[in-house]
C-alpha positions as CSV (number, residue, x, y, z in Angstrom):
1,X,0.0,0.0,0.0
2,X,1.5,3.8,-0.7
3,X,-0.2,6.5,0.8
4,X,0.4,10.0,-0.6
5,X,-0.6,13.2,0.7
6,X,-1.0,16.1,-2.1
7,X,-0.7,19.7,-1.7
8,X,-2.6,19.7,1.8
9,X,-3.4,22.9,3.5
10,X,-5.6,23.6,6.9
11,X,-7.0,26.8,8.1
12,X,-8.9,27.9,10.9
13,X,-10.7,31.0,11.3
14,X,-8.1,32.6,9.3
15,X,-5.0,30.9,11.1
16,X,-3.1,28.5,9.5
17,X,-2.6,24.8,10.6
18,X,-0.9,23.3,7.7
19,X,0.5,25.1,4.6
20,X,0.6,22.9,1.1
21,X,2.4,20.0,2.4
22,X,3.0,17.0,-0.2
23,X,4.8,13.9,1.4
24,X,4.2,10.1,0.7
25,X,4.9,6.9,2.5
26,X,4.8,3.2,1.9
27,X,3.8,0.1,3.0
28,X,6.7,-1.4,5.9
29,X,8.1,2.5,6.4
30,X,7.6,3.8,9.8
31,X,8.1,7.4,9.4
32,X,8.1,10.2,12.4
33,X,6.8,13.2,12.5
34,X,9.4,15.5,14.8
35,X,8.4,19.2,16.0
36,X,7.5,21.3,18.5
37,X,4.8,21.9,20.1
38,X,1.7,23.1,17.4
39,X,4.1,22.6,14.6
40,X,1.4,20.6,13.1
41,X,1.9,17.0,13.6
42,X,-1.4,15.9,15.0
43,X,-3.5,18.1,12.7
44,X,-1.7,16.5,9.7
45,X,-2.2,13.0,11.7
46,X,-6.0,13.8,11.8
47,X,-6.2,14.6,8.6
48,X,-4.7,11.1,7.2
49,X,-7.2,9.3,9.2
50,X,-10.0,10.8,8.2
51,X,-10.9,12.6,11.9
52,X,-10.6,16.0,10.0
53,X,-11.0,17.3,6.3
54,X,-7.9,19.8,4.4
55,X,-8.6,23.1,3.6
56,X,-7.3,22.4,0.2
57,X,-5.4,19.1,-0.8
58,X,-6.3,15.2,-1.0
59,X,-5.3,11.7,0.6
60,X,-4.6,9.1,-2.3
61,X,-4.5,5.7,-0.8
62,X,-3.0,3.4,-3.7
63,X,-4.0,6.3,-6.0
64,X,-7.4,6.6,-4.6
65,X,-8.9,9.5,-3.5
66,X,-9.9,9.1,0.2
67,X,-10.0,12.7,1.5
68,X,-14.0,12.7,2.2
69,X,-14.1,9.0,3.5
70,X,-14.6,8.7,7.0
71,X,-12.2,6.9,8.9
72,X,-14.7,4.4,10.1
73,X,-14.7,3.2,6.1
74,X,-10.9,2.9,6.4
75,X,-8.8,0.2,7.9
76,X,-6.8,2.8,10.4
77,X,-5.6,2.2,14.1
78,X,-4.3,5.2,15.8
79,X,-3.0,5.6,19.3
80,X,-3.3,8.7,21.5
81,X,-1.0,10.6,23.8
82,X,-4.0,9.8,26.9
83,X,-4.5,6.1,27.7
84,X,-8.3,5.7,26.1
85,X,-9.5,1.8,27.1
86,X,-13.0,1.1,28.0
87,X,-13.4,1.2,31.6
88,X,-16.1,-1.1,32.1
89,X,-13.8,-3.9,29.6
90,X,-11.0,-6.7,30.7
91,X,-7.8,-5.7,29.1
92,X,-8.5,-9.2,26.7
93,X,-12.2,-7.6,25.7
94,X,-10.5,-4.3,25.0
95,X,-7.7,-5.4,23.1
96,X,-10.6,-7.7,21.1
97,X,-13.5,-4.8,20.8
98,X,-12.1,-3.8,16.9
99,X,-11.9,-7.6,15.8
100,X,-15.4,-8.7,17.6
101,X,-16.7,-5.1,15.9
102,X,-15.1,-6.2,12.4
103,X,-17.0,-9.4,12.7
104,X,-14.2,-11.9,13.2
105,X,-14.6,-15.0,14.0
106,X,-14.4,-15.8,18.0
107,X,-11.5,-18.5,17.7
108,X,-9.5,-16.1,15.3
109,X,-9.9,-13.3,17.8
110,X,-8.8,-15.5,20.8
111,X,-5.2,-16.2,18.8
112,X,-5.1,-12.6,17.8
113,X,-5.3,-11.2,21.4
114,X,-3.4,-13.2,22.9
115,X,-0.4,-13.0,19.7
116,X,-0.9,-9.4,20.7
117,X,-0.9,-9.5,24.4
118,X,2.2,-11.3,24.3
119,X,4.0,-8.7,22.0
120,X,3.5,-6.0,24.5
121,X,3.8,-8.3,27.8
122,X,0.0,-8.3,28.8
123,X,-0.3,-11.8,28.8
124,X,-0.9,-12.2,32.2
125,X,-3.4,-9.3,32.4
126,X,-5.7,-10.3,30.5
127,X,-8.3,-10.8,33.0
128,X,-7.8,-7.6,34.5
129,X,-9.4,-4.3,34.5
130,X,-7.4,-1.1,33.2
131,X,-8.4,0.6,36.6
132,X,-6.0,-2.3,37.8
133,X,-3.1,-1.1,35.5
134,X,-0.2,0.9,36.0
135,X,-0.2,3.9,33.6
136,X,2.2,2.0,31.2
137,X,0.2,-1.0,31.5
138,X,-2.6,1.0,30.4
139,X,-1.0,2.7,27.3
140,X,0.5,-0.9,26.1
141,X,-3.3,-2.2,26.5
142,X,-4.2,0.9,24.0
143,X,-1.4,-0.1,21.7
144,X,-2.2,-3.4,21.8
145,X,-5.7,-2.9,20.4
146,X,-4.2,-0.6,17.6
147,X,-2.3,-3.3,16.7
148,X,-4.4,-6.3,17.1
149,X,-6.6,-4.8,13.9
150,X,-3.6,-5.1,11.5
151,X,-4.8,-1.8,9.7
152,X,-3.3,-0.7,6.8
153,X,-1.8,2.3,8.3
154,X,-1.0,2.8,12.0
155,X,-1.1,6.5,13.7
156,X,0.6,7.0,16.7
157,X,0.5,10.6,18.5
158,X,3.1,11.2,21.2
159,X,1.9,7.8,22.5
160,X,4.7,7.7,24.9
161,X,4.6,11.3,26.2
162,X,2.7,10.8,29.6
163,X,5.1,8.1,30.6
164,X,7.7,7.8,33.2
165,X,11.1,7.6,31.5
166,X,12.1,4.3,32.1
167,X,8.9,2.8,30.8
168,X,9.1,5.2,27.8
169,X,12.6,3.7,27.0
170,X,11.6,0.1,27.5
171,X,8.3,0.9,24.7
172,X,10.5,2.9,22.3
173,X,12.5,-0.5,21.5
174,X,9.7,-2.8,22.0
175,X,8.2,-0.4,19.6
176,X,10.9,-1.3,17.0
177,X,10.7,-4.4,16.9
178,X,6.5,-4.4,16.6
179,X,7.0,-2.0,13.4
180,X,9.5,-4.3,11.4
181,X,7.1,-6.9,11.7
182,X,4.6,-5.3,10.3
183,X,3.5,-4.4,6.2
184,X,2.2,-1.1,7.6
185,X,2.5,2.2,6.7
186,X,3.3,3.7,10.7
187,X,3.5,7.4,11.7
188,X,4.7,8.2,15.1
189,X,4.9,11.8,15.9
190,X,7.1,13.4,18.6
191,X,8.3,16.3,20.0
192,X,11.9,14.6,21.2
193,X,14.9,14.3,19.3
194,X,16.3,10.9,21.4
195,X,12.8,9.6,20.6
196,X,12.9,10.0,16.8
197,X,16.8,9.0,16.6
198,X,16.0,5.5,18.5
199,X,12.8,4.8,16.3
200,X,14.7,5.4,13.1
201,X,12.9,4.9,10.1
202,X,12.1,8.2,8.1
203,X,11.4,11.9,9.6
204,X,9.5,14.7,8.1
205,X,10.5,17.7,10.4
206,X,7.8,20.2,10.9
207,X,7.7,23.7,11.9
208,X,4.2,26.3,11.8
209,X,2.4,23.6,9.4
210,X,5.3,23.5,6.7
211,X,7.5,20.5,5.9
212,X,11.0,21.7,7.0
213,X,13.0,18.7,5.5
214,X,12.3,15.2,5.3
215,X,15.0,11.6,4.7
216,X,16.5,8.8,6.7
217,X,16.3,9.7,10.1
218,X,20.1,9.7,10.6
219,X,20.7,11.1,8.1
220,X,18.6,14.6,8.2
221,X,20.3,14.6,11.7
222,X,23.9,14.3,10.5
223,X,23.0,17.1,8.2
224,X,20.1,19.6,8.8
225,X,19.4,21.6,5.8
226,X,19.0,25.0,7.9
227,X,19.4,26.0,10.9
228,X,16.1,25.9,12.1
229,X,16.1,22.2,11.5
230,X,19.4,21.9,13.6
231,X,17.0,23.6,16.1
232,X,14.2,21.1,16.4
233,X,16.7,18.3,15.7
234,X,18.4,19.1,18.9
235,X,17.5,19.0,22.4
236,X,18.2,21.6,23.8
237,X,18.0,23.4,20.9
238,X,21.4,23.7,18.9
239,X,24.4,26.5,20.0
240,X,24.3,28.9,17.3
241,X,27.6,31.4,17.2
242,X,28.5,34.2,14.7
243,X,31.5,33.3,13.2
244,X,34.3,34.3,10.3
245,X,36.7,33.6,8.1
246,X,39.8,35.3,6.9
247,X,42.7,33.7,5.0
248,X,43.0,30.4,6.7
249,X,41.6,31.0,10.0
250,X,38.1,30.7,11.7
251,X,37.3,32.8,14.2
252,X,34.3,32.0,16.4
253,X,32.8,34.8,18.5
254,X,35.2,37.3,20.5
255,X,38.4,35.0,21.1
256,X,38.1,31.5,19.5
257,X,40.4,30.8,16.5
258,X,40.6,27.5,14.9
259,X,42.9,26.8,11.8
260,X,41.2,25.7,8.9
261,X,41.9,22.4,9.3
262,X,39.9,19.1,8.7
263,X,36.1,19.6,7.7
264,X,36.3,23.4,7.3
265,X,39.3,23.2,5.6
266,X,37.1,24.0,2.3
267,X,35.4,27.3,3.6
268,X,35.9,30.6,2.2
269,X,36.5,33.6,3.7
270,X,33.2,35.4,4.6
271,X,30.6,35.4,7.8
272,X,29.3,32.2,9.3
273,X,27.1,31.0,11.9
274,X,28.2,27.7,13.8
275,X,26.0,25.6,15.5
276,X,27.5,22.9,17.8
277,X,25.1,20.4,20.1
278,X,25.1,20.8,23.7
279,X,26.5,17.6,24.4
280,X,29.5,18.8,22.2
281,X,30.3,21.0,24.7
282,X,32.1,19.1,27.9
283,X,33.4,20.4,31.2
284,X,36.8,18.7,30.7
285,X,38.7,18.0,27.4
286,X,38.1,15.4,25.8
287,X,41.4,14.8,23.4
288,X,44.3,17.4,22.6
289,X,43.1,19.3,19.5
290,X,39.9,20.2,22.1
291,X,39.5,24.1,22.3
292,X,38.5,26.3,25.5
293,X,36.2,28.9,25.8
294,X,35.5,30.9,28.7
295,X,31.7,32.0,29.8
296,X,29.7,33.2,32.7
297,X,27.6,30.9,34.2
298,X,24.0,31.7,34.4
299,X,21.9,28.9,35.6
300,X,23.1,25.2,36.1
301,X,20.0,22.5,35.4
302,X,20.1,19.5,37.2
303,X,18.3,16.5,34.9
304,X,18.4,13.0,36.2
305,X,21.7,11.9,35.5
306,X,22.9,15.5,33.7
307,X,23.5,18.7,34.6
308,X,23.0,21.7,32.0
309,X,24.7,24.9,32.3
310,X,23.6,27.7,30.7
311,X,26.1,30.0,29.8
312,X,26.9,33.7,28.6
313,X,29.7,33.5,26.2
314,X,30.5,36.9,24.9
315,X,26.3,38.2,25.2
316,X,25.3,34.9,23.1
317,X,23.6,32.1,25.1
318,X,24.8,28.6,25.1
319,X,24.2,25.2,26.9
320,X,26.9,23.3,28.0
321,X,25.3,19.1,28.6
322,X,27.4,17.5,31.0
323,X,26.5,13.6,32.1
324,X,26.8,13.8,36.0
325,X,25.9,16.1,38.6
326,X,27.7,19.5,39.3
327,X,27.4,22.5,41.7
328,X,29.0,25.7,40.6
329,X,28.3,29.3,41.8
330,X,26.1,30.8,39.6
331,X,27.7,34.7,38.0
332,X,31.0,32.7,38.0
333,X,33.5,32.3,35.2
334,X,33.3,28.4,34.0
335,X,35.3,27.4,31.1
336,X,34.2,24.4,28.5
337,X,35.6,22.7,25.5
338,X,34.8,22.0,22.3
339,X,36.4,19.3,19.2
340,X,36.5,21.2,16.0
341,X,35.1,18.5,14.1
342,X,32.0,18.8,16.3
343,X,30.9,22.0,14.4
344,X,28.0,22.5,12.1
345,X,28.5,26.0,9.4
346,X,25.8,27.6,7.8
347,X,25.6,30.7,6.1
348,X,24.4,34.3,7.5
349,X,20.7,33.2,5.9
350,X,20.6,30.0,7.9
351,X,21.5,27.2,5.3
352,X,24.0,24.1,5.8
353,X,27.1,24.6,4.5
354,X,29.1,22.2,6.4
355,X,28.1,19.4,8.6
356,X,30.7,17.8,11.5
357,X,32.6,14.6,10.8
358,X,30.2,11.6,10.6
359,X,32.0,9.5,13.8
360,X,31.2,12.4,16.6
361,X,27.6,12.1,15.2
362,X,27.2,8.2,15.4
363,X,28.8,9.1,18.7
364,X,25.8,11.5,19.7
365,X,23.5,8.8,18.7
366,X,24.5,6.4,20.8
């Protein structure tokens, strides 16, 4: 099955949703939707299942035109961000409602449940209500009856979002695994970089209802287009840095110099902006071609395992990630380090010019 989506647009009451967005997806592909908060994504996810009609635009489904059909009349799953059961149902009769509404026949839907159940470890459940759940329990119950239809096309909206983090980590590579099993067309939409990078698959970045860049997941996060895509493809958002170039030096903000040397060895001279990932930035050098910078501390963020300082270097803001937790006087001077191949170029007008060396990436990734 291919699904393609053809010069869609949504408005409001005069405000726009979605602005002529044309993307298309096959059968197998899982495919996430990244971007902020009312980029978009769940208005474009309503849309494809037939919850909400374009402004302008169509839905083809094998090259059929199925913008007007409603999404009872199409074989669609989709899974919220809130855990929606039926209260009054076992987790086996909830997981079962689409197959026993479809008609199936009771032995088929026995296998399928429990084939199901087992996938997302609710075999044991079965007989309970989702008032006796944990809060993950009850969003694997609501995945679980997604899946059990075996639609055509699977829509998942921030489906993990209300989770704790560990149980959030444990789904995202159950999740994995459940998509390459299946001849689906998935969409999984998310506001997280880490979440998008361990699902994979292919990413259509969004930003106030336009397509910002779309590829192999990796890949558009080894090398944004613009610099607004470095920003939603980064969490925090990416460490931007005027910078220039004369002769064969680079000079990055008041006193940083770096020789042209190794990926920006082919940039002219000119003005730059550089944008280098937070956890690019460490605390301690990493190797000897590492270069300091100096910075006033401003706030430091203590996150689970991390600590974040934000930092004034020279009246730009940066964030310096650091794994591990730190205490340092706040209004103090801290100083951080960078690796030169870490660094991302883009012109004045915010378009990739260079992208850092691919093994620091992978690096990030992992």
């Amino acid at each position: 099955m291919s699904i393609s989506i053809e010069n869609i647009s949504l408005s409001v009451d005069n405000e726009i949703y979605l602005k002529d967005l044309s993307l298309s997806f096959d059968s197998g592909s899982t495919n996430i939707f990244l971007g902020r908060t009312l980029s978009g994504k769940t208005s474009l996810l309503r849309i494809m299942a037939g919850l909400d009609r374009p402004s302008k635009g169509k839905i083809l489904v094998d090259g059929k035109d199925v913008t007007g059909v409603s999404v009872r009349k199409r074989n669609i799953s989709m899974v919220y961000q809130q855990f929606i059961n039926y209260p009054s149902f076992t987790v086996y009769n909830n997981i079962a409602s689409p197959l026993k509404v479809a008609g199936m026949e009771k032995s088929k839907i026995d296998g399928r449940v429990r084939e199901v159940a087992a996938m997302l470890h609710l075999e044991d459940m079965l007989d309970r209500m989702p008032i006796e759940l944990s809060g993950g329990q009850q969003q694997r119950c609501a995945i679980a009856r997604a899946l059990v239809k075996d639609a055509n096309l699977l829509l998942l909206d921030e489906p993990l979002v209300n989770l704790d983090y560990k149980l959030r980590e444990e789904l995202q590579i159950e999740l994995q695994d459940i998509f390459k099993q299946r001849d689906a067309v998935v969409v999984y939409t998310t506001t997280e970089p880490a979440e998008a990078l361990k699902l994979g698959g292919n990413i259509v970045v969004l930003d106030e209802g336009r397509v910002l860049q779309t590829g192999i997941t990796s890949e558009v996060f080894h090398k944004p287009a613009s610099i607004k895509v470095a920003e939603v493809f980064s969490d925090p958002p990416i460490n931007l840095i005027s910078s220039h170039v004369e002769g064969s030096v680079f000079h990055m903000g008041q006193d940083v110099s770096i020789p042209l040397t190794r990926h920006l060895k082919s940039l002219a001279s000119g003005e730059y902006i550089v944008g280098v990932r937070s956890n690019h930035l460490y605390l301690n050098p990493q190797n000897e071609t590492d270069i300091a910078m100096e910075a006033i501390l401003d706030l430091a963020e203590i996150n689970g395992s991390e600590t974040f300082f934000h930092v004034n270097y020279a009246s730009t803001k940066l964030v310096v990630q650091e794994v591990g937790i730190y205490s340092k006087k706040i209004g103090s001077k801290i100083l951080f380090y960078f690796n030169p191949a870490s660094l991302f170029v883009f012109s004045k007008t915010g378009e990739l010019i260079l992208s850092p060396e691919k093994t620091l990436v992978e690096q990030a990734v992992e």
